[in-house]
N, C-alpha and C positions, 0 to 999 in steps of 0.2 A: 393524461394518464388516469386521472380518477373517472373520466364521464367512460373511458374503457376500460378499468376495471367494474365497474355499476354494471355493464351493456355484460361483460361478461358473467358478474352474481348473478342477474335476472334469465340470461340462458342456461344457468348450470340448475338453476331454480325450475326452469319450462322440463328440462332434462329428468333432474331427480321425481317432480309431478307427473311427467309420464311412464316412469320408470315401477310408482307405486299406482296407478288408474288403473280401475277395471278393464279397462280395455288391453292395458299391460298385460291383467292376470290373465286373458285369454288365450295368450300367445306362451305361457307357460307350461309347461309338461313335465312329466316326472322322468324323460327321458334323458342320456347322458347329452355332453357340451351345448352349447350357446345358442341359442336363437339369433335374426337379424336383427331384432330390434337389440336387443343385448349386446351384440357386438356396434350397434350404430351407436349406443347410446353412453359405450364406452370409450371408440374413437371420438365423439364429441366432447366427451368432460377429458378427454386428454390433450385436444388442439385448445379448447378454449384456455387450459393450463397453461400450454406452453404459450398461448398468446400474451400471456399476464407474466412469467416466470423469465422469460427469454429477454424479453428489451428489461426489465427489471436488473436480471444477470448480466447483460451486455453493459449496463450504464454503471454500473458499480465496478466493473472490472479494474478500470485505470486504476481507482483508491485502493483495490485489494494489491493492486501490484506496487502502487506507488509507498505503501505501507510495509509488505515484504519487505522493498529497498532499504527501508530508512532503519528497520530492525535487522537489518545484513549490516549496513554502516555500525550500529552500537554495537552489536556482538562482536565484529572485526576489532571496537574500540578497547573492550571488554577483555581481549584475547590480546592484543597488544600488550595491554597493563598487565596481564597476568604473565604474559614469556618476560616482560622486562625486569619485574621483579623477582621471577624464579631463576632468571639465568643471569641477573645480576648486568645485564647490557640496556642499553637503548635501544627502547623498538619505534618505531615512526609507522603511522600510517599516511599514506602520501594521497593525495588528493590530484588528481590531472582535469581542470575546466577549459583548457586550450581546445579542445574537441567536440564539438556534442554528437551524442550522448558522449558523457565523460566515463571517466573510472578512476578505480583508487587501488591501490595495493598495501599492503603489509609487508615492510623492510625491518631485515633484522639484525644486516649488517652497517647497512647503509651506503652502500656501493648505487643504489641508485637503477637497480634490475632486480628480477626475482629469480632467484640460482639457491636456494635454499627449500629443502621438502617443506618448510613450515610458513614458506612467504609463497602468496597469489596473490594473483588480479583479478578484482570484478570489475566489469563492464557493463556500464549501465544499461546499455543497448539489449542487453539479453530481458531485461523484465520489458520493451513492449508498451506501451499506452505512451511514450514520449517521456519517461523519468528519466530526468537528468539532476542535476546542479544547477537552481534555477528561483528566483524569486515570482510572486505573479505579478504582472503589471499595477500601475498604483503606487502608493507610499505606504509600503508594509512596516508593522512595527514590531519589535519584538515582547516579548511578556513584560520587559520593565515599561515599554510603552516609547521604548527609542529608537527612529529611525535604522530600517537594516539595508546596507547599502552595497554587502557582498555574499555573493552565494558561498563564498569558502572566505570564509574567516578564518582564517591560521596565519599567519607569516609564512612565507615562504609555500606556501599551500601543503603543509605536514604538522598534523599532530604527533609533539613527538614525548613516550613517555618514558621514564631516568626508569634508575635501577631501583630507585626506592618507591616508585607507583606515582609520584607527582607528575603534572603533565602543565603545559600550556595552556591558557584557556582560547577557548575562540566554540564557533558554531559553524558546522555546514547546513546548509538546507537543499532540501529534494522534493520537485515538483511535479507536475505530470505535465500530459498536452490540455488537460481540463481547467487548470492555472486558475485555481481558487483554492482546494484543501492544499497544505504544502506543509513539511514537516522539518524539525526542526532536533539536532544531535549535536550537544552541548559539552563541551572538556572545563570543567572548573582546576585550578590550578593544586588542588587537595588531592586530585585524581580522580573525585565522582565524576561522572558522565548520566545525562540524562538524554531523553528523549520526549519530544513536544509535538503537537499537532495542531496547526490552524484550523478552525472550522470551516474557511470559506466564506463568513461571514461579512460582507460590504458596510459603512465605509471600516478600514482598520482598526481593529482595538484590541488591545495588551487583553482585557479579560477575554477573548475569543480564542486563547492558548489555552491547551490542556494537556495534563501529565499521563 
């Protein structure tokens, strides 16, 4: 990637030198639109752009989606604790890893379906690059630096949180099909909820999490 971003500075470089050479100024006139050289020399600084922009944008994608997911799961978290406390019930957000791609819903009664205007399901299938419920290969650890050894850490695979905002604690984690960066939504039993990020960094280590 870098010997072909170089190959491309030095042709945007040959591009913008003949764009100012006298030989440029020849083919200029005080007449209205474009000359060929002008339009040649702007299709060229536009492929060479997209030559450098486009695989750049393609390899970043998975992380932009797999990051979407993982702040869909806390704000779901987020919204849970906030109907449980306003409406004085238990809300559960349910976890399904029997599947892949899995999904989670938002239950408010707890029947176990979603029949309720305020309860849905996401489907991890719709964000694309292979995010699921998923650790990456290796012995991953988490920030305290201890073995993690379930994608959905909950009991019963449901965080479920009371009428007064307390919750269970446990972690899910959400990975892509690139199974290096992997993220990390956190229930502490006070009712905060946090959200974490591995770097990707080989071999594992607890400082390679970030808030």
């Amino acid at each position: 990637m870098l010997e072909k971003t170089c190959h491309c500075y030095f042709l945007l470089r040959s591009l913008f030198a003949m764009a100012n050479s006298k030989r440029w100024n020849l083919f200029r006139n005080n007449k209205r639109g474009f000359s060929l050289i002008e339009l040649m020399v702007t299709v060229g600084v536009v492929g060479i752009l997209s030559a450098v922009i486009v695989p750049v944008t393609t390899a970043s994608l998975p992380n932009y989606r797999l990051k979407g997911a993982a702040r869909d799961v806390y704000s779901l978290m987020q919204k849970a604790r906030l109907l449980a406390v306003k409406r004085d019930i238990n809300a559960r957000v349910v976890f399904n890893d029997a599947v892949s791609p899995g999904s989670y819903r938002l239950e408010l009664n707890g029947n176990g379906v979603v029949d309720l205007p305020e309860e849905y399901q996401v489907d991890l299938a719709t964000y694309g690059s292979g995010v699921d419920f998923g650790l990456p290969p290796g012995a991953p650890v988490n920030w305290g630096g201890n073995p993690i050894n379930n994608a959905v850490g909950y009991a019963a695979k449901m965080c479920s949180f009371q009428s007064n905002g307390l919750v269970g604690g446990g972690t899910v984690y959400l990975i892509n099909n690139q199974a290096r960066i992997f993220y990390a939504i956190t229930t502490v039993n006070s009712g905060g909820i946090k959200i974490r990020k591995y770097n990707g960094m080989q071999p594992f280590h607890r400082k390679n999490w970030f808030e």
